[in-house]
Every structure is written in structure tokens, then in C-alpha cells.
C-alpha positions as a printed NumPy array, in Angstrom:
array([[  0.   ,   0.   ,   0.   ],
       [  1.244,   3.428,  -1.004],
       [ -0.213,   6.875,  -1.376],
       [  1.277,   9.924,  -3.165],
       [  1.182,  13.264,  -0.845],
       [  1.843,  16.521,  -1.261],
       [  3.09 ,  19.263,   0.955],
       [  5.549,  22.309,   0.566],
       [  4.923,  22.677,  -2.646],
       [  5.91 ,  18.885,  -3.499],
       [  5.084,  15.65 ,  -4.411],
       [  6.073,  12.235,  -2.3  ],
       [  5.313,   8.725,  -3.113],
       [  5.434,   7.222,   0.297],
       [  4.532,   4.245,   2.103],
       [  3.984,   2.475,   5.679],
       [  7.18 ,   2.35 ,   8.001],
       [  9.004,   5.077,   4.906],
       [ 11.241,   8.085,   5.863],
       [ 11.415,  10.882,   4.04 ],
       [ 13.027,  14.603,   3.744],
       [ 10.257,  17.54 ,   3.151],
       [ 10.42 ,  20.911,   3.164],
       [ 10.882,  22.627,   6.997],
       [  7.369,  21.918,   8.751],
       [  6.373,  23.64 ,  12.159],
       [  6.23 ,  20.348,  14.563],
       [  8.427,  19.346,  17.531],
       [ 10.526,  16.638,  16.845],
       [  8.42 ,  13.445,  18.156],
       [  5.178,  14.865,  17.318],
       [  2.144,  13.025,  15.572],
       [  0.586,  14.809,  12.673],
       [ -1.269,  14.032,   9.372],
       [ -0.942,  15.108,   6.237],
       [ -4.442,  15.671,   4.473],
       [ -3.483,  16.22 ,   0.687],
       [ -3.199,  12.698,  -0.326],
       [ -2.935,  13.016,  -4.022],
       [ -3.485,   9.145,  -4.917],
       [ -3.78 ,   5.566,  -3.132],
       [ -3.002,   2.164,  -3.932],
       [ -4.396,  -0.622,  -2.102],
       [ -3.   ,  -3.622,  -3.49 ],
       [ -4.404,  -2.574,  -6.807],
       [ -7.188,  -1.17 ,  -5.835],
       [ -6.335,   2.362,  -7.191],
       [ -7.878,   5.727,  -5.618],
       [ -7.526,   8.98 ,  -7.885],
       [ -8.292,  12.266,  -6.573],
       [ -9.784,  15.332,  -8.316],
       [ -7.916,  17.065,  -6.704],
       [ -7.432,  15.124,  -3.46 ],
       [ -8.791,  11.457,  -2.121],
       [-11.86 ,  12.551,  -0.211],
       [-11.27 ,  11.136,   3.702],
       [ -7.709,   9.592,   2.954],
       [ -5.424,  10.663,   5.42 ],
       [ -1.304,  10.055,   5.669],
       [  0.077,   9.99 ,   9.726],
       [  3.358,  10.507,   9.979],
       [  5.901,  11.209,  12.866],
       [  8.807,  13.673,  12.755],
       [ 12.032,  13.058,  13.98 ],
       [ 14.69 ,  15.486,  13.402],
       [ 15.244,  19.206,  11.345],
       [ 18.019,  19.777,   9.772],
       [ 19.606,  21.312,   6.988],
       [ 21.204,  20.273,   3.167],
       [ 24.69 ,  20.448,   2.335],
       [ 26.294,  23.848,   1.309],
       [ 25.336,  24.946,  -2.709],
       [ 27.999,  27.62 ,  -3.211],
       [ 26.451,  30.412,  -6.483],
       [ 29.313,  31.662,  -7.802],
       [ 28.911,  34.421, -10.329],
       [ 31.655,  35.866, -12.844],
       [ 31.59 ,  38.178, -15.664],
       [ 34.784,  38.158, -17.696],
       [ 36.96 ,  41.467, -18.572],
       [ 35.325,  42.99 , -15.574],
       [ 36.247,  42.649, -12.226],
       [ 32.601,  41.216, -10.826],
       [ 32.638,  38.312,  -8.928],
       [ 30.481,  37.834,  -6.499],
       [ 30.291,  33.668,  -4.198],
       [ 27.339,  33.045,  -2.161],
       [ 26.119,  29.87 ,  -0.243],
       [ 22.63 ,  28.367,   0.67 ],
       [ 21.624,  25.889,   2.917],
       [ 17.826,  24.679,   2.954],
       [ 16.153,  22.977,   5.834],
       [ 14.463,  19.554,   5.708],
       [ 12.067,  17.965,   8.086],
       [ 12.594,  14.141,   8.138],
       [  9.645,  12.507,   9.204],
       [  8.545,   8.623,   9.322],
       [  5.07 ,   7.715,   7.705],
       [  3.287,   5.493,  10.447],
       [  0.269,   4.523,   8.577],
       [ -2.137,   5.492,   5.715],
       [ -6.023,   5.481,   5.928],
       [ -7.991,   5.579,   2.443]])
């Protein structure tokens, strides 16, 4: 059994007992919540297609830490002048555990 979700923007195939990096939520670590845009469900074939969302499917998951991506370093340069200009970026993640899905 699988479902698709979305959330921050983003699309996740997920399933039962899965972790998985999405964009920085507002939960303590260890807290229970549910995700309510479930895009699509599979139940051992049995395939659920929302318009947009499955009505009264639901996705529980638990998080467990925040943290944040390695380093991308933009690094600009245009030649015969002197411009140069290095900057670096470092997005957060939210890694939480799916604990069940209810279609």
C-alpha cells in the first residue's frame, strides 16, 4: 500500500514504516501529525484517484529530526570585468517517518 502526498509545494510517493526529507514543517521533533493532501492511493491494486485530493484519505506521519542540506555555493563571474560575487545556501528539511495510511 502506497499513497502519493503533497506538501511544501511537493510531491512524495510514500509508504507504511518510509522516511522521508520535506520541506521545513512547524512540529516538535516526536510529534504526531497528518498530512491531508493525499494526491493518490493504492491498495493492493485497488487504485484511488483524486480530483484534486482522495476525499477522507489521510497520511500519519511522525517527525524526527530538522536539519539542513549540504552547502550549494552560487558563484557568479563576468569576464573582462572585475565582478565576482560567491554566495552559499543551505535549505532545511524535516525528516519525518510515515506510520500509517487510511484511504
Amino acid at each position: 500500500m502506497y499513497a502519493v502526498i503533497q506538501t511544501g509545494g511537493k510531491q512524495y510517493r510514500v509508504a507504511e514504516g518510509d522516511i522521508v526529507r520535506v520541506e521545513l514543517l512547524d512540529k516538535e521533533p516526536k510529534e504526531s501529525f497528518e498530512f491531508d493532501r493525499v494526491l493518490l492511493v493504492d491498495n493492493n491494486g485497488e487504485l484511488s484517484v483524486g480530483k484534486p485530493t482522495v476525499a477522507g484519505a489521510k497520511v500519519t506521519a511522525e517527525v524526527l529530526v530538522h536539519d539542513r542540506q549540504k552547502k550549494v555555493i552560487i558563484y557568479k563571474k563576468k569576464r573582462t570585468t572585475t565582478y565576482q560575487r560567491t554566495q552559499g545556501h543551505r535549505q532545511g528539511f524535516t525528516e519525518v517517518r510515515i506510520t500509517g495510511i487510511q484511504a
